[in-house]
N, C-alpha and C positions, 0 to 999 in steps of 0.2 A: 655636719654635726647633728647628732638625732637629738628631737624633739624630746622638752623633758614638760612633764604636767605637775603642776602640785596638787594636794588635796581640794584645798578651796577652792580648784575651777573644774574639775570633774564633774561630770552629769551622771546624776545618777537614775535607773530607771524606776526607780521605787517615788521621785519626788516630780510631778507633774510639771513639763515646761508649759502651757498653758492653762492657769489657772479661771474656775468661774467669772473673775473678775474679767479677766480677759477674753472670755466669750462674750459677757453682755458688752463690755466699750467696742467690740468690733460689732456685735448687732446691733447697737446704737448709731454707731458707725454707719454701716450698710442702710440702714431705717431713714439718716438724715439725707442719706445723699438720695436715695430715691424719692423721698418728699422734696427735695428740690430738684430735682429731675420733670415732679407733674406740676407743681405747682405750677411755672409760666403758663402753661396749658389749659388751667382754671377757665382763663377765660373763652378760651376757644370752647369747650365744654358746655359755657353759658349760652356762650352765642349758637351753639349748635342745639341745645333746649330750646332754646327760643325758638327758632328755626323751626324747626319740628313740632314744636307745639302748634304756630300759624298753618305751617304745612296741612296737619291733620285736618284743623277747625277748618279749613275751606275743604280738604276731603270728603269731610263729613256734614259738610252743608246740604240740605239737601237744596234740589233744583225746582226755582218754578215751572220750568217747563220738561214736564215727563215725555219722553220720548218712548215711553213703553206703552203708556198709555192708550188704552185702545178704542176710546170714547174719542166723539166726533165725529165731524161728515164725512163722508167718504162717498161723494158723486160718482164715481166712476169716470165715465166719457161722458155725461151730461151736459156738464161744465163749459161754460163759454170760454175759459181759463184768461179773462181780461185782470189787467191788477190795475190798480188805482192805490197812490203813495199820495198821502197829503198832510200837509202840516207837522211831519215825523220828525221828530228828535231826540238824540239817541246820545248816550255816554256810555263804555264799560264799565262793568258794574267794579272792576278794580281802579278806575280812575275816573268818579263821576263827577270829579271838578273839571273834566276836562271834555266836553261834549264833540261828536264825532259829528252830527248833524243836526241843522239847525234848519228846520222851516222847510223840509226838503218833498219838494213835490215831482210828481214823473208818473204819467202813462204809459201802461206797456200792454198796444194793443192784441188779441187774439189770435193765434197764428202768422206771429212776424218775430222773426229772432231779431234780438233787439242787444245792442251790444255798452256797456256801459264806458266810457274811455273817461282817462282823467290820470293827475298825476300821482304819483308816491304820496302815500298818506289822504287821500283826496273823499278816502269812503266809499269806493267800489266794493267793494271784497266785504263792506260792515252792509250795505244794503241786500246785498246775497245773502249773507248770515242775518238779518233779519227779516228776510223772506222765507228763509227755509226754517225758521222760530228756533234759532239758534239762541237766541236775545231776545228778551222784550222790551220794545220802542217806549223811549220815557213818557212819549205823546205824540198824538196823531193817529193816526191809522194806514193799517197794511189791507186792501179789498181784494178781495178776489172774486169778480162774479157778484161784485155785490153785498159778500159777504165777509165779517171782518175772519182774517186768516188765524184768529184766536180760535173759531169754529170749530176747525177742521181738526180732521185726524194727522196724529203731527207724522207718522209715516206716511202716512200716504202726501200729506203735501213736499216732505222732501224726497219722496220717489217718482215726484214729479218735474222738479226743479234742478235743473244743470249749469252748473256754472263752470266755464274753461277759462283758465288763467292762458294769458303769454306772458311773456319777461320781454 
């Protein structure tokens, strides 16, 4: 049986099937849903500002101890090269509630490789780093020769100092 149309439902192309009206409710449309799409995200956003913002402030900190710095001693081979550790205690400067060494004394005489042994966490590895002025000791003193290892040229004292890990 063929199809029959009446007036009233014919399209006609002179009369616009989508109307203004019906471009803004579908861009209100599309506008709401991707506003709820980032919103949950808000927060990760914060937390990633924040982030970023700590991140830099310690970037941009500068350091007490300049390692470019070309002032200081520089003995050469003169050097008796004895160290003397006394009364040293030391916390990272990110956890200073939390002190790494306490009252910590040690001779390390002139021409003897001298080996530090001790367990996981025990401050091996933080005494090397603050021989080689990686760190500055909360208090006491690092000598070398007599002299405190603030003195020196800070290249030249860690092109002098080697430290080998084992596991």
């Amino acid at each position: 049986m063929p199809a029959k149309f009446s007036r009233k439902h014919s399209v006609s192309c002179e009369e616009p099937i989508l109307t203004d009206r019906h471009s803004v409710v579908f861009a209100a449309l599309i506008a709401a849903t991707s506003v709820s799409t980032i919103v949950p995200q808000i927060n990760a956003f914060t937390s990633a500002a924040a982030a970023a913002s700590e991140l830099f402030s310690v970037i941009d900190k500068r350091s007490e101890l300049d390692p470019l710095d070309g002032s200081g001693k520089m003995p050469g081979d003169r050097c008796d090269r004895s160290i003397e550790i006394t009364n040293l205690a030391f916390a990272y400067p990110s956890r200073p509630g939390a002190p790494v060494l306490r009252d910590f004394n040690i001779s390390l005489p002139a021409g003897k490789t001298t080996a530090l042994v001790g367990a996981s966490g025990s401050g091996k590895s933080t005494v090397v780093g603050l021989l080689e002025r990686w760190y500055a000791p909360s208090s006491g003193s690092i000598m070398l020769d007599g002299i405190d290892i603030s003195d020196y040229n800070t290249q030249w004292l860690r092109s002098r100092i080697r430290l080998v890990q084992q596991v």
